[in-house]
Structures are given as structure tokens and as C-alpha cells.
C-alpha positions in Angstrom: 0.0 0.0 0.0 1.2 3.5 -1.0 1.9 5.9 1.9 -0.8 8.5 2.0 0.9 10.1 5.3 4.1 11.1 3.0 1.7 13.1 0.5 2.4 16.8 0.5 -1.2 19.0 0.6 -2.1 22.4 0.4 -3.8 24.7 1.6 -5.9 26.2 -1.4 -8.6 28.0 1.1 -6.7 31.4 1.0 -6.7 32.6 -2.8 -6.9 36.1 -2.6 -6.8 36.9 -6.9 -9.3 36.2 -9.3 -6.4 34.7 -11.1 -5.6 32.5 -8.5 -2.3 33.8 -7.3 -0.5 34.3 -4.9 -2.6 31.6 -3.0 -1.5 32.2 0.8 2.5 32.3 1.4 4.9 35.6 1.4 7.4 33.2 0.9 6.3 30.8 -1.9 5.8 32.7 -5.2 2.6 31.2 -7.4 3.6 32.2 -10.8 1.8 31.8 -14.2 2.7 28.8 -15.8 5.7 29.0 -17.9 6.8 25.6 -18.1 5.2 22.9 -20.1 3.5 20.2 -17.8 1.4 17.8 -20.1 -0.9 15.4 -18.9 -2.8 12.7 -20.9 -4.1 9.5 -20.4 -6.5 7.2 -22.2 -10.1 7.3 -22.7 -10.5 3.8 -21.3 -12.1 1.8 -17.8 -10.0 0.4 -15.6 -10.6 -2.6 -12.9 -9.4 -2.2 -9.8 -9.9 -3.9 -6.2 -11.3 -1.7 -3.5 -10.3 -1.7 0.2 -11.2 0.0 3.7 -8.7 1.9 4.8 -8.7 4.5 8.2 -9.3 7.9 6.7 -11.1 6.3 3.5 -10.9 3.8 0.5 -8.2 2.3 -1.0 -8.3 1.5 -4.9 -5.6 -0.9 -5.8 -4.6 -4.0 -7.9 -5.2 -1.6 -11.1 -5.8 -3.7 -14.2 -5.5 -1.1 -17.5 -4.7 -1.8 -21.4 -1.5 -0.6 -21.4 1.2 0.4 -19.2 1.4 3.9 -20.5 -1.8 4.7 -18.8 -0.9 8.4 -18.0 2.0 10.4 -19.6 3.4 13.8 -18.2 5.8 15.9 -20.0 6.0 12.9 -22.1 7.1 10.8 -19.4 4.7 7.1 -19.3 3.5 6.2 -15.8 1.6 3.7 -14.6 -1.3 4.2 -12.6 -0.3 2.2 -9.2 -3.3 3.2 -6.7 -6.0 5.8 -6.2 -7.5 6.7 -3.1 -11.0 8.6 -1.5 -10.2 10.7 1.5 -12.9 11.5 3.9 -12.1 14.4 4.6 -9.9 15.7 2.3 -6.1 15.8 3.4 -6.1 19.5 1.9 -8.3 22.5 1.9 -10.3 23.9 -0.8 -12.4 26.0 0.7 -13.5 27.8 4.3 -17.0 26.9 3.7 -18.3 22.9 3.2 -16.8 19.9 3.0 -14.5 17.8 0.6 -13.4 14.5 -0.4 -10.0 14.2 -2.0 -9.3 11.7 -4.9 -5.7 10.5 -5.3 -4.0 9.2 -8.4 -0.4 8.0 -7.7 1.1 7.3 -10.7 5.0 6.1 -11.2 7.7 6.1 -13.6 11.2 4.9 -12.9 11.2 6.4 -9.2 9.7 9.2 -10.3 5.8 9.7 -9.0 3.0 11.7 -10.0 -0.1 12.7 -7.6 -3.0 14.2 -9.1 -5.8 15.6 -6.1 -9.1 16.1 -7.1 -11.9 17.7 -5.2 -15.1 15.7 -4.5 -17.6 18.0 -2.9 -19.9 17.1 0.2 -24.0 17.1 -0.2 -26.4 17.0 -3.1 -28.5 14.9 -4.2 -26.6 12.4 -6.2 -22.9 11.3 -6.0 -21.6 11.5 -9.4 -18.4 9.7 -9.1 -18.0 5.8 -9.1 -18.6 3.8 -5.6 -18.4 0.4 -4.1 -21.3 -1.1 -2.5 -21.4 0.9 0.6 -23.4 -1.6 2.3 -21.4 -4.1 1.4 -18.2 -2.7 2.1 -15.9 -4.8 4.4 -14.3 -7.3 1.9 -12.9 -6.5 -0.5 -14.6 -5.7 -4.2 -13.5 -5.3 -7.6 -15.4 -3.2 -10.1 -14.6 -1.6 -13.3 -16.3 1.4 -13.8 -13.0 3.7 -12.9 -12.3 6.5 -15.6 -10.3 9.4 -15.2 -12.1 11.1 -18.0 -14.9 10.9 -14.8 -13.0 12.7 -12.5 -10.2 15.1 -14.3 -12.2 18.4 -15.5 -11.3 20.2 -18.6 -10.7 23.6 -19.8 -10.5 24.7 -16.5 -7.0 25.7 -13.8 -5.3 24.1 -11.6 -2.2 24.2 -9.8 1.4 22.0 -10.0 3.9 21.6 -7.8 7.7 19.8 -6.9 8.0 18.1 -3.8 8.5 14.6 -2.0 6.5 11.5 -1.9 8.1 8.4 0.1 11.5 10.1 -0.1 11.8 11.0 -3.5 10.7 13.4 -6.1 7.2 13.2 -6.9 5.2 15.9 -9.1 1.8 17.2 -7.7 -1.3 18.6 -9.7 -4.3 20.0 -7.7 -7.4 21.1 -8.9 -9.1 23.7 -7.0 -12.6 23.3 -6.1 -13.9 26.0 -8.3 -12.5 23.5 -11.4 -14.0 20.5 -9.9 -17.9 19.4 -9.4 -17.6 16.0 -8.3 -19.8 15.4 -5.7 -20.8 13.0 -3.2 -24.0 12.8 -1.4 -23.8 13.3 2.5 -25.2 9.8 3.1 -23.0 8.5 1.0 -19.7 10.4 2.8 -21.3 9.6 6.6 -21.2 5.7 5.0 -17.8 5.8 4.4 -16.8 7.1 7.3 -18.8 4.8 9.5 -17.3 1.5 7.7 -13.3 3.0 7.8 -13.3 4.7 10.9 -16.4 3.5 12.9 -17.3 6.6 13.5 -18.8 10.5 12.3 -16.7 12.0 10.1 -13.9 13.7 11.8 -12.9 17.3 11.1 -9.2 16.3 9.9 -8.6 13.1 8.2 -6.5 10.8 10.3 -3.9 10.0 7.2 -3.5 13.9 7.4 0.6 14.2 8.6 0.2 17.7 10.3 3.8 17.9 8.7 3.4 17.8 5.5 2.0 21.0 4.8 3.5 22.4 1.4 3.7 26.1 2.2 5.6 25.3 5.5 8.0 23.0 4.0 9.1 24.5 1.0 9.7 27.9 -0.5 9.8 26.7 -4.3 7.5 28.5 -7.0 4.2 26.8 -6.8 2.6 26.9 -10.7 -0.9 28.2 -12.0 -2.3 27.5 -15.5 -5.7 29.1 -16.1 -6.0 27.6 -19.0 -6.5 24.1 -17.6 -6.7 21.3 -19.7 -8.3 20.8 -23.0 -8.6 17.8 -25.3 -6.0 16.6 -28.3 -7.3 15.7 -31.7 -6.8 12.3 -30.7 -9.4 12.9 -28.8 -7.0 12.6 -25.2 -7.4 15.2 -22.5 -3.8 17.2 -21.8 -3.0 20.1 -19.6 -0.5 22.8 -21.0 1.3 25.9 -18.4 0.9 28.5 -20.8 1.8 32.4 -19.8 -1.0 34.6 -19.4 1.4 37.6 -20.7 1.3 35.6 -23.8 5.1 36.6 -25.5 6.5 38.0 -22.3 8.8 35.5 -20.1 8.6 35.2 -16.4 11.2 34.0 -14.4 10.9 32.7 -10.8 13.6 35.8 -9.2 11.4 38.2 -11.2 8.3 37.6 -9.8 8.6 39.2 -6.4 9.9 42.6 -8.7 7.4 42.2 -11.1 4.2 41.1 -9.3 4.7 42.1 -5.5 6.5 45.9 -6.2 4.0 48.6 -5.7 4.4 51.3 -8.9 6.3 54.1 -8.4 4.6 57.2 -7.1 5.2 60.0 -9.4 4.7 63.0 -7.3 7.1 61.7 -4.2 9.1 60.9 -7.2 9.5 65.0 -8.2 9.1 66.1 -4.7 12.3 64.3 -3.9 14.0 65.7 -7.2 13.0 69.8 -6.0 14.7 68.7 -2.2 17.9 67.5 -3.5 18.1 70.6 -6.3 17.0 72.6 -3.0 19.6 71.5 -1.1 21.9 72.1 -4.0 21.2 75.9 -4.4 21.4 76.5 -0.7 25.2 74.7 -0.8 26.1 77.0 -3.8 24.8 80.0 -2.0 27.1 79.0 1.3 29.7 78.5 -0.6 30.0 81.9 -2.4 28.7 83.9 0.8 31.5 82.5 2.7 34.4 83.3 -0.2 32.9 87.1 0.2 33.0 86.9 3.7 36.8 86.0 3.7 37.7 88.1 1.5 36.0 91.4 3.3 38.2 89.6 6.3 41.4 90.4 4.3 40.7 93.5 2.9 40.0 94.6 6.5 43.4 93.2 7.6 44.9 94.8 5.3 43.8 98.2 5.6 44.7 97.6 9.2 48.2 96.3 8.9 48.4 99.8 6.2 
């Protein structure tokens, strides 16, 4: 079984923009997406086994067509697991409740992690379940798509950091690019079969330690473009700058996003002070060349 307690989450409740950045850190930029991160997978069902876990369910033993299941910056991975956390591991919001789905994907020893937000209430939960009631041994069902779950057209935000020890990427969705949605009943069931209990305010698989803004102060990424579909008819997600031909680099952004502009009239007011100060300088200097020479012209009439 993965390790959901090494997954890196964020804290997505604090976007101040209506371009969704910064998000909630002086000290970790969100820039614009300059970068190319691709994503694409296959329009296809999958099987997979389905297990109670504490904090949720466990989707493993992931049967798929092909072994290049997902591909990101052109990099194949294969889908190992996928998760539903009740209650989400990160926040999406102040108000309501979430679910998180987890794709962990590998290549190599490289991992990706794709969260998705799964909304609380409703009438109908639109994403695909195991018999609730039944839940307790284990079931296998095929009616798993990520086509079901990953939106399109709309942003979402990627970031580096570590999974297990070693580099994994990260893509969340926020909540406003999401509508998933699972019915209360629904989420109280779940939590009553994996935790035997009401659904707790902080998901027990939650590592209070693992929160990306206080761990790291790399560039987290922003693409409002989201993703959009190829003519192969495959869903991929492109960083593209919003400043279209105009370049942004990391040690710019502070400069170019946080810097107030320049305030014109303190600007001049300065410029008359320091030309002020100038005159006055001149003026001392040549009142005290007159004063010494009056000084010597009096000596000498003196001495005469």
C-alpha cells in the first residue's frame, strides 16, 4: 500500500486573486505557468480492487490496457493506486466539506499525484462507488475512468515536492475546477465503515507535517487555461503564460508582481529637495568666499 501520510497537501482556502495567485504564502511565489506540464491518459475503464482503509478507500490491484496509462511531459507512468479521502487531506475551501481523490502514478522512481476535489452534499454522487453496504471485503469493479473525474478547460495548480523520499510531481485542482460530488449519506457511510465513526474534522492519514507552504519555498505553478482535449481525442493540460510573448522568471516575480508602482509625485518632490539643497550649498559656498575676502581687505587696511 502507497503511503498517503508522506503526500504533500495544500492549503488552497486562502486565494486572494481572481487569477488565483498568490494563493496564501509571502514566501512561496505562485507564478503563471511557464513551463510545459502535459498530462494525458487514455479514454478507457480500468478494474481495480477496492479496500477499507482508516481515513477512506483504497483502490488498488489496477488492471488497464496498457502500461502507459498516464503520460506527463512525455514521461509514461503507470497508474499504481488511487485513493478517496474522507475528509480531504487539503483545503479547498473555508465553507463545506470535501473528499480528496488521489491518483499516484509512477515512472522509474519518479511519482506523479493528481488531487481532485469531490464536494460534500447533493442529491446524487456522481463519481464511481463500491457497495457501501457491502463494504468490508474487499470488491472489484470496473467502472473507474479518469475522464470521470479530471475536469477540462479549467486551472489548476502543480507543484515539486517529495512522496516516500523521492521526487514526486503534484497537480491539484481547485474546487472552483472540480464538481464531483458525493451525497452526505454517502460520505457519513464511508466514514462509518473505515473509521467507525462520524466523520472527523481532519482526516486521520493527514501528517500535520506535511504541509507544502511550510515546508518548502519553491514556486508553486498556476495554469488558467486548464486542460483541454487533443485531436486524438486525449485530455492534456498545458502551463501557458497569461502575458502571452513576455517570459517570467521565478527571481522576477517578487519585482514584477509584488513591487507597488512608483509614485510619481514623491518621485519629483524628492527631485525639487535634493536641487533645493543644492542651491542652498552654492549660496554658502559663495557667501563664505565674500566673507573672507572682506576679512582680508580689512586686515589689510589695518596692517596699512
Amino acid at each position: 500500500m502507497s503511503d498517503v501520510k508522506s503526500l504533500v497537501y495544500v492549503d488552497l482556502s486562502n486565494v486572494t486573486s481572481t487569477k488565483g495567485c498568490p494563493i496564501n504564502s509571502d514566501k512561496t511565489p505562485c507564478i503563471v505557468c511557464e513551463e510545459k506540464c502535459k498530462l494525458s491518459f487514455t479514454n478507457e475503464y480500468f478494474q481495480a480492487s477496492c479496500n477499507i482503509i482508516e481515513g477512506g478507500l483504497f483502490f488498488t490491484t489496477i488492471n488497464t490496457n496498457t502500461n502507459s496509462y498516464l503520460t506527463f511531459n512525455e514521461d509514461s507512468y503507470t497508474l499504481d493506486a488511487a485513493y478517496l479521502l474522507a475528509p480531504s487531506i487539503n483545503t479547498y475551501s473555508k465553507k463545506g466539506k470535501y473528499c480528496d481523490v488521489v491518483f499516484i502514478a509512477s515512472s522509474g522512481s519518479s511519482k506523479l499525484i493528481i488531487y481532485i476535489p469531490i464536494s460534500v452534499g447533493g442529491n446524487i454522487t456522481t463519481i464511481a462507488l463500491p457497495n457501501l453496504e457491502e463494504m468490508g471485503n474487499d470488491q472489484t469493479f470496473a467502472s473507474i475512468n479518469l475522464f470521470s473525474y479530471l475536469p477540462s478547460q479549467l486551472p489548476f495548480y502543480y507543484y515539486n515536492a517529495s512522496y516516500n523520499g523521492e521526487s514526486a510531481r503534484y497537480i491539484i485542482f481547485p474546487n472552483t475546477s472540480c464538481n464531483g460530488n458525493i451525497t452526505t449519506d454517502d460520505y457519513n457511510k464511508i466514514c462509518d465503515k473505515t473509521m467507525q465513526t462520524v466523520c472527523p474534522d481532519i482526516n486521520p492519514l493527514k501528517n500535520p507535517t506535511n504541509n507544502y507552504f511550510e515546508l518548502y519555498t519553491n514556486s508553486i505553478y498556476y495554469n488558467e487555461l486548464g486542460a483541454n482535449i487533443s485531436e486524438n481525442g486525449e485530455y492534456y493540460l498545458d502551463c501557458y503564460m497569461t502575458d502571452q510573448d513576455e517570459e517570467i522568471k521565478p527571481n522576477e516575480f517578487a519585482q514584477k508582481y509584488d513591487s507597488k508602482p512608483a509614485d510619481m509625485s514623491k518621485t519629483m518632490n524628492g527631485l525639487l529637495y535634493i536641487l533645493f539643497f543644492i542651491v542652498v550649498i552654492v549660496v554658502c559656498f559663495y557667501l563664505v568666499q565674500g566673507y573672507l575676502k572682506f576679512i582680508k581687505k580689512e586686515i589689510a587696511k589695518n596692517a596699512n
